[in-house]
C-alpha positions in Angstrom: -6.2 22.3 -54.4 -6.6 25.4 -52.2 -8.2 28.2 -53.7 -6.1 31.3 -53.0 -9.2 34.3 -54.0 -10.6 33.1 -50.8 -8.6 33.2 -47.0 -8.9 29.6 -44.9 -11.9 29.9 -42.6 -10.5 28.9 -38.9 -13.2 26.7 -37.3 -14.0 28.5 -34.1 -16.2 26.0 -32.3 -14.8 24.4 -29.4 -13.8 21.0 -30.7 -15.5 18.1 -29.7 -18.1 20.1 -27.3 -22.0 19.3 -27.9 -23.7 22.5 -28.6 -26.7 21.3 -27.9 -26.1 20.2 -24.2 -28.0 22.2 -21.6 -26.0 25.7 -20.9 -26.0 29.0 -21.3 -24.4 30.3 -24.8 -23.5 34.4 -25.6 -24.4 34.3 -29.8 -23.4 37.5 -32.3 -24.4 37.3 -35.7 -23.5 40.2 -38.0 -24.7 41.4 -41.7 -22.9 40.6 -44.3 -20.4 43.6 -45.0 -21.6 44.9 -41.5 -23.8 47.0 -43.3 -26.3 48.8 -41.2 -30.2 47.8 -42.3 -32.0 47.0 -38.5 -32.3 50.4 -37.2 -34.2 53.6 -39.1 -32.5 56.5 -41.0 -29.2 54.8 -40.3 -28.8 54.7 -44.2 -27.6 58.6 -43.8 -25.9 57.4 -40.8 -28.4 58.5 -38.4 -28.5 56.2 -35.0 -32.2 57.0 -33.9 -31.9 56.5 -30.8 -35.0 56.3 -28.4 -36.4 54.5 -24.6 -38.4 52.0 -27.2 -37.0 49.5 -29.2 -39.0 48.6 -31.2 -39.1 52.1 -32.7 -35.8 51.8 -33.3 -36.3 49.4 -35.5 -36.2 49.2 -38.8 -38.7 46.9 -41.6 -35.8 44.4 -41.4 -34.9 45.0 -37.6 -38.8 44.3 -37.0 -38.1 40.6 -39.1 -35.1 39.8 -37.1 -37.1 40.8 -33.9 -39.7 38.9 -34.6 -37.5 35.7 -35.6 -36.0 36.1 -32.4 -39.1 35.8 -30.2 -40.0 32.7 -32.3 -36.9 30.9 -31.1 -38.5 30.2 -27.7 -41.7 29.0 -29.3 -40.0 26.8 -32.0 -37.9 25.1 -29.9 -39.1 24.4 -26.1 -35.8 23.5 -24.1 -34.4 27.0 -25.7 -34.8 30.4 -24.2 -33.6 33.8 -25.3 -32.6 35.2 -22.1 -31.4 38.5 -23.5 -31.2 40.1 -27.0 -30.1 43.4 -28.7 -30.8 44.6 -32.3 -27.9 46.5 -33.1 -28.0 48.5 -36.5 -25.5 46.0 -38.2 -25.6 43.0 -35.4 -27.3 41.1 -33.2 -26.3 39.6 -30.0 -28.5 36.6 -27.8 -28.0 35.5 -24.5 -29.6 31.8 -25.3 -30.4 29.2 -22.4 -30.9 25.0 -23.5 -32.4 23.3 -20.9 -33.3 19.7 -20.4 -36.4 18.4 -22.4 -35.8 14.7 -21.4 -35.3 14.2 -24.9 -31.8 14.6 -25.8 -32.3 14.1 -29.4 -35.3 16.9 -29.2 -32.7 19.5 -28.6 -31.3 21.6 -31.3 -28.0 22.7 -31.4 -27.0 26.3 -31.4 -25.7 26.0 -35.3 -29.2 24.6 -36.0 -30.9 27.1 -34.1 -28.6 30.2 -35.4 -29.3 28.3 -39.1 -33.1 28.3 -38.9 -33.1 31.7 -37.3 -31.4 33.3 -40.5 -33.2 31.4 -43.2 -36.1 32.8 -41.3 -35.2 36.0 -41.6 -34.1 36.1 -45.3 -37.3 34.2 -46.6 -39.3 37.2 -44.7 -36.9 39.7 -46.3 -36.5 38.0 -49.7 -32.6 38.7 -49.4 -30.1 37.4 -47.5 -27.9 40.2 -45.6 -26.1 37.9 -43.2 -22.5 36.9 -42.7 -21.6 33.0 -43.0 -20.5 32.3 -39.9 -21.7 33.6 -36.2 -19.5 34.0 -32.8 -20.4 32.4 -29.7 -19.5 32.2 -26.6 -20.4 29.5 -23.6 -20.4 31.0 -20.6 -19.3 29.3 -18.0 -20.6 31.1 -14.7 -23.3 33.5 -13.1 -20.8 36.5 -12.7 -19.8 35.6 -16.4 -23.6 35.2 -17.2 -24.7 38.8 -15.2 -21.6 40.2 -17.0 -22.8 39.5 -20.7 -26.1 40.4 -19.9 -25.7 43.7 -18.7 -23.2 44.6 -22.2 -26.1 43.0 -24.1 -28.8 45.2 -22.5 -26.3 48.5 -22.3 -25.1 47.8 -26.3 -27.2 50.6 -27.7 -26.2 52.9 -25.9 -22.7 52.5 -26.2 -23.2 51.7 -30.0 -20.5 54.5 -30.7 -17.7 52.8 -29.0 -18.6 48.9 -30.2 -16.1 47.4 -32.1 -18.9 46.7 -34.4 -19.8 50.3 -35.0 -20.2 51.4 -38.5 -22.1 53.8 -40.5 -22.5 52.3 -43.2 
């Protein structure tokens, strides 16, 4: 029986592809409700905008920041090429490379999974959507394309599609 309350999630993974096969992958994950908790004042709807970061950020943002940075570390044949904090978002720019060991090699699910669970033990709430969008990018002017958006996204904030001040 289908529950009606809830809408029928579309799967958006590309069917039958192996997400953790070596390849560059373009990862947003949002909070839940897009609500704005990584950067600080943004509760009165306040971007603070600065050169830094990482005074940008806020208690949470610094969580998510560091679970980021761990990625690399956890898992050796993944790389976070790029990143942004965005007050409600996040987006990666994540490379898996060959370890030799194909069943070594998380997938990006797993990765994204860990990544969260991460963050929400650290937080002691979870503030996440369900799902995450990705992306696999299939070329260097695709690859140069994404990472200059990911690098330029705060300070275009105002025009994302993401923007909210709530």
């Amino acid at each position: 029986m289908i529950n009606e309350k809830y809408p029928i999630r579309k799967n958006n993974r590309l069917r039958g592809f192996d997400y953790s096969s070596p390849g560059f992958y373009f990862i947003t994950v949002c909070t839940k409700d897009r609500r704005c908790l990584f950067w600080k004042n943004y509760d009165q709807g306040i971007a603070y905008h600065c050169t830094d970061g990482e005074n940008r950020l806020s208690d949470y943002g610094r969580i998510v920041d560091s679970a980021i940075k761990d990625i690399g570390r956890k898992y050796l044949s993944v790389n976070v090429d790029y990143y942004v904090i965005m007050p409600n978002h996040i987006h990666l720019l994540l490379r898996i490379g060959h370890t030799g060991n194909d069943i070594g090699t998380p997938s990006i699910c797993r990765i994204i999974q860990q990544m969260k669970g991460h963050v929400t033990k650290r937080a002691g709430s979870c503030f996440w959507q369900k799902s995450y969008h990705d992306h696999i990018i299939r070329g260097r002017k695709e690859y140069y394309r994404i990472a200059e958006y990911i690098v330029g996204n705060p300070v275009n904030w105002e025009r994302d599609c993401l923007y909210s001040v709530l």
